[in-house]
C-alpha positions as CSV (number, residue, x, y, z in Angstrom):
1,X,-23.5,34.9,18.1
2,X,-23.5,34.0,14.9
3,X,-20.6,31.9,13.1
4,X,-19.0,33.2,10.0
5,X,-18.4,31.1,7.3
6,X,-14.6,31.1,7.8
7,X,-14.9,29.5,11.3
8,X,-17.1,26.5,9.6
9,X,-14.6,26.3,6.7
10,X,-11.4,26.5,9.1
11,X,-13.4,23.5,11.6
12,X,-13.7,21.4,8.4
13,X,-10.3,21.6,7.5
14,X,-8.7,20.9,11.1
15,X,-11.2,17.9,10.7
16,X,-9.7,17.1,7.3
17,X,-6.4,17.3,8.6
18,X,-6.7,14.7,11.3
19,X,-8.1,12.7,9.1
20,X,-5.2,12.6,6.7
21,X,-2.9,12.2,9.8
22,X,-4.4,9.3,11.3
23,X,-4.4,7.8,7.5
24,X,-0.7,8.3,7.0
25,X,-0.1,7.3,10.6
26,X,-1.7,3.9,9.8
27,X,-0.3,2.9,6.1
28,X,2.6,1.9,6.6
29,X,1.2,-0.8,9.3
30,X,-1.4,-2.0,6.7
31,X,1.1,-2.0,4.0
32,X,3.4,-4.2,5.7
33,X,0.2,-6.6,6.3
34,X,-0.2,-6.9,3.4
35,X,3.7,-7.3,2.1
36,X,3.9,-10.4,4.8
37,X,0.3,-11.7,4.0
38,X,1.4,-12.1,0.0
39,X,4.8,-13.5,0.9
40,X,3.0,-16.3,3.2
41,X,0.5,-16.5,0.1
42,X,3.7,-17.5,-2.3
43,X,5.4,-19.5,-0.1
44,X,2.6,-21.8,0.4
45,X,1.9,-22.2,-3.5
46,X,-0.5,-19.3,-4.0
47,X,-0.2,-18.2,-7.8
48,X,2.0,-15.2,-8.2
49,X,-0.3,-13.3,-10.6
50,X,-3.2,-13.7,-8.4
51,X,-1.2,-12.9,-5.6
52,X,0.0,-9.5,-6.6
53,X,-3.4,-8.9,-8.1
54,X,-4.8,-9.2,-4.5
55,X,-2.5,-7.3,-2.9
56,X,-3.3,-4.1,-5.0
57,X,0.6,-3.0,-5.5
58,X,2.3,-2.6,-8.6
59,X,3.9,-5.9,-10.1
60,X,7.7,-3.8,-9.6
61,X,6.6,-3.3,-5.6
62,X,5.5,-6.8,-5.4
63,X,8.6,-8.6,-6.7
64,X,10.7,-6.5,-4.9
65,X,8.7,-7.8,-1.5
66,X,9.3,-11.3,-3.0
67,X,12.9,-10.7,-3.6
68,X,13.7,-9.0,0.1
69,X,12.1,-11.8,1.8
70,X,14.7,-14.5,-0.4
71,X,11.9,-15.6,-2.3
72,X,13.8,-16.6,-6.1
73,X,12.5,-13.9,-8.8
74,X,14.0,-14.3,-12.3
75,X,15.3,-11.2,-13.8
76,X,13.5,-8.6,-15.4
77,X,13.4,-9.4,-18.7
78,X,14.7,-6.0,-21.2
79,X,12.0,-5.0,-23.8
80,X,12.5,-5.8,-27.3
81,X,14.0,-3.1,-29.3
């Protein structure tokens, strides 16, 4: 019998959609790897740019880790009108 293009199409996205499941299934556990990595980084004396650069979050996510775990983080500084 032969397979209709449908069938292959519908296969590839059941396949697709597993994929993405299995992803989101797994981020958070890698994100929090990371978070508690970088904090360990800091508290030993690891440069804070570097730090977040290596992370791969934005600078607002990474000071936000930093503050959560108690680590002191000056204020956000306003922009200049």
């Amino acid at each position: 019998m032969t397979e209709i293009p449908e069938e292959t199409q519908a296969r590839a996205l059941r396949a697709l959609a597993e994929a993405a499941q299995t992803r989101d299934a797994e981020v958070p556990r890698l994100q929090n790897a990371v978070r508690d990595a970088a904090i360990e980084a800091i508290r030993v004396g690891a440069p804070r740019i570097r730090t977040q650069k290596l992370s791969g979050v934005s600078p607002t996510l990474f000071y936000a880790w930093l503050a959560e775990a108690g680590v002191p983080v000056r204020a956000k500084r306003r922009a200049s009108d």
